[in-house]
C-alpha positions as CSV (number, residue, x, y, z in Angstrom):
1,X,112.4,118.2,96.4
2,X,108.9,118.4,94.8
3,X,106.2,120.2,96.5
4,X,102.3,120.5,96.6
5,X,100.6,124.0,96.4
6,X,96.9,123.5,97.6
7,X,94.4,125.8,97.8
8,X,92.0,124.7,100.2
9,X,88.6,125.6,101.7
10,X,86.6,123.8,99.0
11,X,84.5,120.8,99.6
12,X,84.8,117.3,97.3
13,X,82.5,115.5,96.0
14,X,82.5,112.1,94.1
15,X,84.0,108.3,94.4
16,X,87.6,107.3,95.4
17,X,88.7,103.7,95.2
18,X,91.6,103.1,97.9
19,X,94.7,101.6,96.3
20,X,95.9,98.1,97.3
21,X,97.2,97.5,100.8
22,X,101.2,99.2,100.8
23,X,102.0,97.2,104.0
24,X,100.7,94.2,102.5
25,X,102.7,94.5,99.8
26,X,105.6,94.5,101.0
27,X,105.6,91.5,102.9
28,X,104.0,89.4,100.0
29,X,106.2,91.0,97.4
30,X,109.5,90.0,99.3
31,X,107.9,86.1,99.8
32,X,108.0,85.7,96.1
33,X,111.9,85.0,97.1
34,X,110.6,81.5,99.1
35,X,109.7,79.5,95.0
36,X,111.9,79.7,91.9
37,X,108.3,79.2,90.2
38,X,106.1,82.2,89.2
39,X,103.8,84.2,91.4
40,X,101.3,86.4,90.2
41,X,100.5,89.3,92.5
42,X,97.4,91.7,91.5
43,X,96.5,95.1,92.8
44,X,100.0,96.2,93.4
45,X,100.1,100.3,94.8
46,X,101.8,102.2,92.3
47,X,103.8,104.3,95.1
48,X,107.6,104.9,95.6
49,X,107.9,102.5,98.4
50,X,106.7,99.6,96.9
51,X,107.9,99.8,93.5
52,X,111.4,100.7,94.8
53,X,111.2,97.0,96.7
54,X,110.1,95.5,92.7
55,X,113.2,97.5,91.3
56,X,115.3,95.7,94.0
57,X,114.4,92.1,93.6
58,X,115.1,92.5,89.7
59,X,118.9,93.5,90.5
60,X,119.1,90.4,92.7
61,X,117.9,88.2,89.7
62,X,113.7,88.1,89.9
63,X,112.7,88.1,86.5
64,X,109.8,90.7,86.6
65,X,107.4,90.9,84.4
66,X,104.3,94.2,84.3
67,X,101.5,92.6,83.2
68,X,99.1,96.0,83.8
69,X,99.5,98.8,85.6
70,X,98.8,97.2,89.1
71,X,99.8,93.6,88.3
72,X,103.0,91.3,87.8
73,X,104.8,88.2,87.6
74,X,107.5,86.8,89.2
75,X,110.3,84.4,89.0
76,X,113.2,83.9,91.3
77,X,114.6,81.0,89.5
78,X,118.1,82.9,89.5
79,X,118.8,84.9,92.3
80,X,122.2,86.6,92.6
81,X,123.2,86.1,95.9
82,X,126.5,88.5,95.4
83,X,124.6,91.2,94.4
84,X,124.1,91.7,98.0
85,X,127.2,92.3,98.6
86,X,127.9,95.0,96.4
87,X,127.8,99.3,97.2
88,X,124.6,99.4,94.9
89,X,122.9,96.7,97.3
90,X,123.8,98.8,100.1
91,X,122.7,102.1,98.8
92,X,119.1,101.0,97.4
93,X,118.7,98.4,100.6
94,X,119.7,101.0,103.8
95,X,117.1,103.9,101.8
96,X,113.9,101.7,102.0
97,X,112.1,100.4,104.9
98,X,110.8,97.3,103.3
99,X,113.7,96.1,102.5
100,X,113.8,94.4,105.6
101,X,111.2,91.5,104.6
102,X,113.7,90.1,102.2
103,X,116.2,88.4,105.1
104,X,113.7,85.6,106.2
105,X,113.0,84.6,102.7
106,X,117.0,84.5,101.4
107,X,118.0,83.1,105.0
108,X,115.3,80.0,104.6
109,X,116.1,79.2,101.1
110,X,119.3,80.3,100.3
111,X,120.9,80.2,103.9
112,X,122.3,83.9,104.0
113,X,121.3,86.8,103.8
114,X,122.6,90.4,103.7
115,X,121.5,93.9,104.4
116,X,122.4,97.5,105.6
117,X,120.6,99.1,108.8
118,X,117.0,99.8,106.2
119,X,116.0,103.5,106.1
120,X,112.2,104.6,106.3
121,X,110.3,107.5,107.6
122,X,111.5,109.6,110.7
123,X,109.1,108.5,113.7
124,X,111.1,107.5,116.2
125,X,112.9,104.3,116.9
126,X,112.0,101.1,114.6
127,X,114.1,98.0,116.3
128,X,115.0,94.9,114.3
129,X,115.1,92.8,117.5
130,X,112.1,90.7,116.7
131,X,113.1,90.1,113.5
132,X,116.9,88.8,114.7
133,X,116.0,86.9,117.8
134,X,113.5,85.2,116.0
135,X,116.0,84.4,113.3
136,X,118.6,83.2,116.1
137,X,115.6,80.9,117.9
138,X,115.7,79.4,114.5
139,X,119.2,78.7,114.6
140,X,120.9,81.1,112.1
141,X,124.1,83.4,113.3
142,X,124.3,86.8,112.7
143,X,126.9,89.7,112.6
144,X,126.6,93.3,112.9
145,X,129.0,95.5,111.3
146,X,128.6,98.6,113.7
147,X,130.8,100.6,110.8
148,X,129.1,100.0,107.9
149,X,125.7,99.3,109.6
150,X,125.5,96.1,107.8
151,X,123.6,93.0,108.7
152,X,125.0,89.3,108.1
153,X,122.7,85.8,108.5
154,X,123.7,82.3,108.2
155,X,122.7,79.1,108.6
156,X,123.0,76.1,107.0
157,X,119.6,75.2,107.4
158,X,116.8,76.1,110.0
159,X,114.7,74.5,112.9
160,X,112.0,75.0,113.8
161,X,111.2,75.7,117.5
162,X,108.6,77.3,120.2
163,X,109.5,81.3,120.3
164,X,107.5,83.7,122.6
165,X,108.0,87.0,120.5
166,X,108.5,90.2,123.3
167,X,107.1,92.4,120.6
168,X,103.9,92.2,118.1
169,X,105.6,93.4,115.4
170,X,103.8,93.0,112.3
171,X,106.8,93.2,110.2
172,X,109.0,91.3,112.6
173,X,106.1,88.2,112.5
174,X,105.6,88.1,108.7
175,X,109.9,87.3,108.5
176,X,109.8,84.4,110.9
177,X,107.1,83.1,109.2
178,X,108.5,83.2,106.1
179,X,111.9,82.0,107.3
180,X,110.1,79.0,109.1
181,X,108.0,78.0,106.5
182,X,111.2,76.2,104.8
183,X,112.7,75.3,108.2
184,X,112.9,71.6,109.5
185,X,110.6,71.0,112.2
186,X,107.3,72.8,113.4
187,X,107.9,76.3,114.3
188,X,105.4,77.8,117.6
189,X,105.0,81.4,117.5
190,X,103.4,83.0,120.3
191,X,102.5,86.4,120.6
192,X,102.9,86.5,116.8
193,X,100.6,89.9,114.9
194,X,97.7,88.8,113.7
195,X,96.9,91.9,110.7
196,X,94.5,91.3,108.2
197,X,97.9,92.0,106.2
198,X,99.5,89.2,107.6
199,X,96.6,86.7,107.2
200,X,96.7,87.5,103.9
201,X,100.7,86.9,103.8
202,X,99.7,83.3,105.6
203,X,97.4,82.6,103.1
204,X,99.3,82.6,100.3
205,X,102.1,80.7,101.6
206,X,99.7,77.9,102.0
207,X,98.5,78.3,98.9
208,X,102.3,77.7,97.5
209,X,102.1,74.5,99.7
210,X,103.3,75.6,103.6
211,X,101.4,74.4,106.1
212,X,100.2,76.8,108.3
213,X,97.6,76.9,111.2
214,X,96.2,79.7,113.7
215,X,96.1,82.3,111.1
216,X,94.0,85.4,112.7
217,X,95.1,84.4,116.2
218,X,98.2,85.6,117.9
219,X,99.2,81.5,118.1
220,X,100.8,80.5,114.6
221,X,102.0,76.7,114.0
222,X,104.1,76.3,111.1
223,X,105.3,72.5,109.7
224,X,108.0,73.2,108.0
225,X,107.8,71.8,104.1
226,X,111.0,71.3,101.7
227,X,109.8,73.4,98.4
228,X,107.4,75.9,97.9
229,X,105.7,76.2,94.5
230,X,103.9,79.4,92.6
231,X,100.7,81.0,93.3
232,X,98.4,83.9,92.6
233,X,97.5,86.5,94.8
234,X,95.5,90.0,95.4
235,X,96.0,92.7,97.9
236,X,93.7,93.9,100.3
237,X,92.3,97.8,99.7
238,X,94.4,99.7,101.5
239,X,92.7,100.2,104.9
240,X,95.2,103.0,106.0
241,X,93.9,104.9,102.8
242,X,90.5,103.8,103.6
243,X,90.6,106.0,106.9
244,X,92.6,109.3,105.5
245,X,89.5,109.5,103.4
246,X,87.0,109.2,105.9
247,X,89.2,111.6,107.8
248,X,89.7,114.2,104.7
249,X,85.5,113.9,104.1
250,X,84.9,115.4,107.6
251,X,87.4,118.2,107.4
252,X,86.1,119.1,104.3
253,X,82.3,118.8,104.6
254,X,82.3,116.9,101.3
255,X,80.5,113.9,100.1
256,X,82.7,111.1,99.4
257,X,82.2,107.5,98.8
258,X,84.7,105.4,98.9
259,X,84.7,102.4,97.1
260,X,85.4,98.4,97.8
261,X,87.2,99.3,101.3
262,X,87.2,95.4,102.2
263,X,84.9,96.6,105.2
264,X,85.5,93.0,106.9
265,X,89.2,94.0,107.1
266,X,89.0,97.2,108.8
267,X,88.4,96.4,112.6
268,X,88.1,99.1,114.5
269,X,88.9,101.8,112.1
270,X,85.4,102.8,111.3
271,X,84.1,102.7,114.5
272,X,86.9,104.9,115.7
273,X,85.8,107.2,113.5
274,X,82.3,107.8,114.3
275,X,83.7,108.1,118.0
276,X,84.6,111.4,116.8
277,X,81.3,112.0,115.8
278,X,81.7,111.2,111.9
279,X,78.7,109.8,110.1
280,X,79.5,107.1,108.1
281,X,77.0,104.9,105.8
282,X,77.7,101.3,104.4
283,X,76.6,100.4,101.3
284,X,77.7,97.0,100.4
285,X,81.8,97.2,100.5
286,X,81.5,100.9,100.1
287,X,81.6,103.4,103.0
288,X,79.8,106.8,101.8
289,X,81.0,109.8,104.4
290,X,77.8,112.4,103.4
291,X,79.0,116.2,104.0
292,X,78.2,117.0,107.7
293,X,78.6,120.6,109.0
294,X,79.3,119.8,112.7
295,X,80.4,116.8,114.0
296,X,80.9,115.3,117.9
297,X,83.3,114.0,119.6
298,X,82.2,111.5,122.4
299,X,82.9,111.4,126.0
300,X,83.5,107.6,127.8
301,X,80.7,106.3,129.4
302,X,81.4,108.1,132.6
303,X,81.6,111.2,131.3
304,X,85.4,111.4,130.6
305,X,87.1,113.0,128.0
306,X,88.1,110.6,125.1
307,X,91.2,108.8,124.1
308,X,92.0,107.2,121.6
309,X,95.2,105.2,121.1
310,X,96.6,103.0,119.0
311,X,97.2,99.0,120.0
312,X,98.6,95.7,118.2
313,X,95.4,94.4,115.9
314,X,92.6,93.9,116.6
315,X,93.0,97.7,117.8
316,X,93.4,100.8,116.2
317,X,96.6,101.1,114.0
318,X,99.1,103.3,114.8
319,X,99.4,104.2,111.3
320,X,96.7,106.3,111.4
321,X,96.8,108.3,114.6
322,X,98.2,111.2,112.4
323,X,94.9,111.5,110.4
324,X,92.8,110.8,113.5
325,X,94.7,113.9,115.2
326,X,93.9,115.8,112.3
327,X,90.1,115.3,111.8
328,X,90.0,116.1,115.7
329,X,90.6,119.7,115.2
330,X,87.4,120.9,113.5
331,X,85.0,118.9,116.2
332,X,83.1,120.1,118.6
333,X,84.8,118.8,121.8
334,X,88.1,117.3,123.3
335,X,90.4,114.7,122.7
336,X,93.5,113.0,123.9
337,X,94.7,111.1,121.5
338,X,98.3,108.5,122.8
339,X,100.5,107.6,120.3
340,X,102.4,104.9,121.9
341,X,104.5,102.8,119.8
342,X,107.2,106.1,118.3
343,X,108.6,109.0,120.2
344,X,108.3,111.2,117.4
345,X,105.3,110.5,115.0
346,X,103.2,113.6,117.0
347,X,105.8,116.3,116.0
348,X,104.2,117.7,113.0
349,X,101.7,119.2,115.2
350,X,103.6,122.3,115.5
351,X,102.4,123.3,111.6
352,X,99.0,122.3,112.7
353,X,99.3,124.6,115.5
354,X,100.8,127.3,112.9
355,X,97.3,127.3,110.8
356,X,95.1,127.9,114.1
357,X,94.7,124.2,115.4
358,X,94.1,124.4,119.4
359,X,96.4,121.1,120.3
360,X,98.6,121.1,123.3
361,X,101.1,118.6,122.9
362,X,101.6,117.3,126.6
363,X,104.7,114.9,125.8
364,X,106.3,112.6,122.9
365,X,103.3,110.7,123.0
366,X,100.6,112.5,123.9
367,X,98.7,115.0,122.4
368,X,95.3,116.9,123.4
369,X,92.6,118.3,121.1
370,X,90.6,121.0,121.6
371,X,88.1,121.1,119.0
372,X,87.1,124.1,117.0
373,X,83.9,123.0,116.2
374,X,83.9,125.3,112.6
375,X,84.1,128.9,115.0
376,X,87.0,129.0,112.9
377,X,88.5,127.7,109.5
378,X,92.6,127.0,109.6
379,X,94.8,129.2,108.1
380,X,97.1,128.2,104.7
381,X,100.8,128.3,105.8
382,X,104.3,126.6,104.2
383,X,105.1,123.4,106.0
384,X,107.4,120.3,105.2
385,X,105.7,116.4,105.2
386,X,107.6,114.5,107.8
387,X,106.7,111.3,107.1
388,X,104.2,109.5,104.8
389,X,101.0,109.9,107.5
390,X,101.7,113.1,109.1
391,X,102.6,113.9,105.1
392,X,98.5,113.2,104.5
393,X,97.4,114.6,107.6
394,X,98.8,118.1,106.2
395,X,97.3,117.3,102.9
396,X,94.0,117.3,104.6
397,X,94.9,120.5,106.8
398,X,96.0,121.9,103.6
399,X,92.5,120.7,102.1
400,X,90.4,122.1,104.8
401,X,91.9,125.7,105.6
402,X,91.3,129.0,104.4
403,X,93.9,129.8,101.8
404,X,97.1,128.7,99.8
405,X,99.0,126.1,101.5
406,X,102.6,125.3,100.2
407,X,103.8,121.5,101.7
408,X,107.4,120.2,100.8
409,X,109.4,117.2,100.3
410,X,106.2,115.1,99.1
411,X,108.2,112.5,98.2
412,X,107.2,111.6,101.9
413,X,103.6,111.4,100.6
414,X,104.7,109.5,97.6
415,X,106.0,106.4,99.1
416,X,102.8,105.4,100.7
417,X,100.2,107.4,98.6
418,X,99.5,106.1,94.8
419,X,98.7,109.8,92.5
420,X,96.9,111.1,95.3
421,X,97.2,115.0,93.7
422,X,95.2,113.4,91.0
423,X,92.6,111.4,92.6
424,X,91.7,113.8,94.7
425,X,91.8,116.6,91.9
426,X,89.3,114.4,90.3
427,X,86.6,114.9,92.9
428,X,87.4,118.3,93.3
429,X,90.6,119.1,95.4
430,X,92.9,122.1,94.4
431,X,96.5,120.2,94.2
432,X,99.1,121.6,91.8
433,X,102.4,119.7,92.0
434,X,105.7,121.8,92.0
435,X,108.8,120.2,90.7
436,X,111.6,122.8,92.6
């Protein structure tokens, strides 16, 4: 288990570039399964998560080909359908998250598919309801072996249909799409995400030939089409990155511009920032964060304390409630701050509250920020990542207190964060990576 030693305390200064989009990329990676011709996908994150899915599709048969270090080809001209079958399936499947987008692809074109219960960060329950029933309105069969936590999907060949979707799952939305873009009929999805991520997902498809209307809305109409053909594509900038930086600017006082943050794409993520009183100036498709020695949290327009929760797009991602909790602490003023959508994403704040953070958290979901307001600097402690956000949000405690900080299993920090000890070395962070 590899750790980070940080000495923090120390403001940065310079340019980051966010790396390209992990969520995105795992949807459009596992579509490259829909085509035996060749896709070429550009702006790939170089993290643990994603190139773990790239390491998977070549033992099912994608030919995969690196072309540099953030772009590839490929193929799925022969994919081995028993491969999925086999221990080594099951082992590399059940240990990563995004493993998950591959069943609506093999179930559309191949008419089964196979996979163990997928693994992923610790947060709390992460259902594959919308995935299945959305599956089964299609009019594929599935099994669940409750012994060796292994999913089975047939059907000789899917329908399309109306479906109401109980759940605006991102994840869950991109695989019916996928799975109904080869189906026979139209396919009506209501209540369906509407991401920038899965726009983008959309996009492409009908760039390989589907046909596919509503994108942006949460109404998607898909007429099913027979083949798909190849395509090239590029990911969005990473918006979750995007907002750790603007988080880890304020904590730090530094000066940070970030570069080519596909500003268009963000939603409310900048604006949710400067609610907690965080200056932030646009230049072009760059957001520059200049150093600010006290910033202000706002009160509602009747005087009430903020809140600031996290909602299906176009509000504020969950995914980044962790670094919003964070930059909260060295405010000036209060904040509750409602993580709705896991039970146990807020349970890191314990550490937070170790380095001298004044947070009272009032349930699973729900946590309350006092603000320090500079009076005083956290304290370095030792402290394990959780998962991959509340991973960062330490970073940037780390960054921002007085002192050595010492934060295990980073491998946490590593599946959804591309080098970040480097890049942020590089404008003046204090990182040293420990191999125990």
């Amino acid at each position: 288990m590899a750790s980070f030693e940080v000495i923090g305390g120390q403001a940065l200064n310079g340019t980051i570039i966010p790396q390209g989009a992990k969520n995105e990329a795992l949807q459009i990676i596992s579509a490259v399964l829909l085509t035996d011709q060749e896709m070429t996908i550009s702006n790939i994150p170089q993290i643990a998560d994603v190139l773990a899915l790239i390491d998977l599709l070549a033992s099912m048969g994608v030919e995969v080909k690196k072309i540099s270090d953030d772009t590839y080809s490929f193929k799925a001209a022969n994919v081995n359908m028993d491969f999925m079958t086999t221990p080594e399936y099951r082992k590399r499947a059940s240990s990563l998250r995004g493993s998950v987008m591959v069943l609506g692809p093999l179930l559309t074109r191949f008419g089964r598919a196979y996979l163990p219960k997928p693994g992923g960060d610790k947060i709390g329950r992460r259902r594959m309801d919308t995935h299945l029933i959305g599956f089964q309105n299609l009019g594929a069969t599935f099994n669940f072996d409750s012994e060796e936590h292994f999913f089975r999907m047939e059907a000789k060949k899917l329908k399309g249909t109306y479906m109401l979707l109980e759940e605006t799952s991102v994840t869950g939305t991109a695989n019916i799409v996928m799975a109904a873009v080869l189906a026979e009929g139209t396919t009506t999805i209501f209540n369906a995400a509407c991401e920038p991520y899965l726009q983008q997902l959309c996009n492409m498809l009908n760039r390989m030939g589907a046909k596919i209307s509503g994108i942006g809305s949460n109404l998607l109409t898909i007429e099913g089409v027979n083949t798909l053909g190849g395509t090239t594509h590029r990911m969005l900038p990473d918006m979750i990155e995007v907002g750790s930086f603007i988080g880890l600017a304020a904590m730090t006082k530094s000066n940070i511009r970030i570069q080519g943050v596909g500003y268009e794409h963000l939603g409310q993520i900048p604006n949710t920032f400067r609610k907690l009183g965080i200056q932030l100036n646009i230049e072009g498709d760059d957001i520059i964060i200049p150093a600010q020695e006290h910033y202000e949290i706002q009160n509602f327009i009747d005087g009430s304390i903020l809140t600031i929760d996290d909602a299906p797009w176009p509000g504020f991602t969950p995914d980044l409630i962790s670094i919003v909790l964070v930059t909260a602490i060295q405010a000036k003023g209060n904040v509750l701050i409602h993580q709705k959508m896991f039970e146990s994403r807020l349970f890191f704040v314990d550490k937070l509250i170790d380095m001298g953070a004044q947070i009272i958290l009032c349930d699973p979901h729900r946590a309350s920020i006092m603000g320090l307001n500079r009076e005083h600097q956290l304290k370095g402690i030792s402290m394990t990542s959780p998962d991959i956000r509340a991973g960062v949000a330490l970073l940037i405690a780390a960054l921002s207190a007085n002192g050595k900080s010492t934060i295990h299993n980073i491998e946490q920090i590593d599946r959804g964060y591309q080098f970040i000890d480097q890049r942020l070395n590089a404008i003046g962070a204090n990182i040293k990576r420990l191999n125990n």
